[in-house]
N, C-alpha and C positions, 0 to 999 in steps of 0.2 A: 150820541154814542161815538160817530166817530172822530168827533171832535178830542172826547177823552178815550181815544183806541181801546175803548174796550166790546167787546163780542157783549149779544143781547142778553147771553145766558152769566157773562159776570154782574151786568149793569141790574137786570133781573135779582138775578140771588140777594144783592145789597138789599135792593130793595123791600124786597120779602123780609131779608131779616129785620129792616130798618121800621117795618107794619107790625111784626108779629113779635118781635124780642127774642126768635127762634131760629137756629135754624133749617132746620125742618119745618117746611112750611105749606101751607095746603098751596093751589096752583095764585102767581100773580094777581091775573085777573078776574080771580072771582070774589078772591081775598078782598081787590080792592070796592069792587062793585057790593058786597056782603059791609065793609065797614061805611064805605060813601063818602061822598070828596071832601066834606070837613073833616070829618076822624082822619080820615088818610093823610091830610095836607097837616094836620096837627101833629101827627104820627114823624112825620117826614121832616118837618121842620124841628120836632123834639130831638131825632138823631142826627142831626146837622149841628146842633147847637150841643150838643154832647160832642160829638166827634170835634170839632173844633175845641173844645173845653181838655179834651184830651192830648190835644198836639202840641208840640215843645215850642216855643215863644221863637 
């Protein structure tokens, strides 16, 4: 986090939305512990590979 200066509650919210496709989202970590570390890590890397799909060349 503070390598990209961001506070835990931006780096948080991303990632909530980046699990849920919401955002309003039920808490982090319970979120992640309920989907479990392949869904998550598949979750994580589908909005990475989207975001980047999205950014001007």
């Amino acid at each position: 986090m503070a390598e990209l200066a961001l506070k835990p509650r931006q780096l948080f919210g991303t990632v909530r939305v980046a699990l849920s496709g919401r955002k309003a989202t039920p808490p982090l970590f319970p979120m992640i512990e309920i989907l479990q570390r392949q869904r998550t890590l598949n979750r994580l890397e589908r909005a990475l590979i989207s975001h980047h799909g999205q950014q001007s060349p």
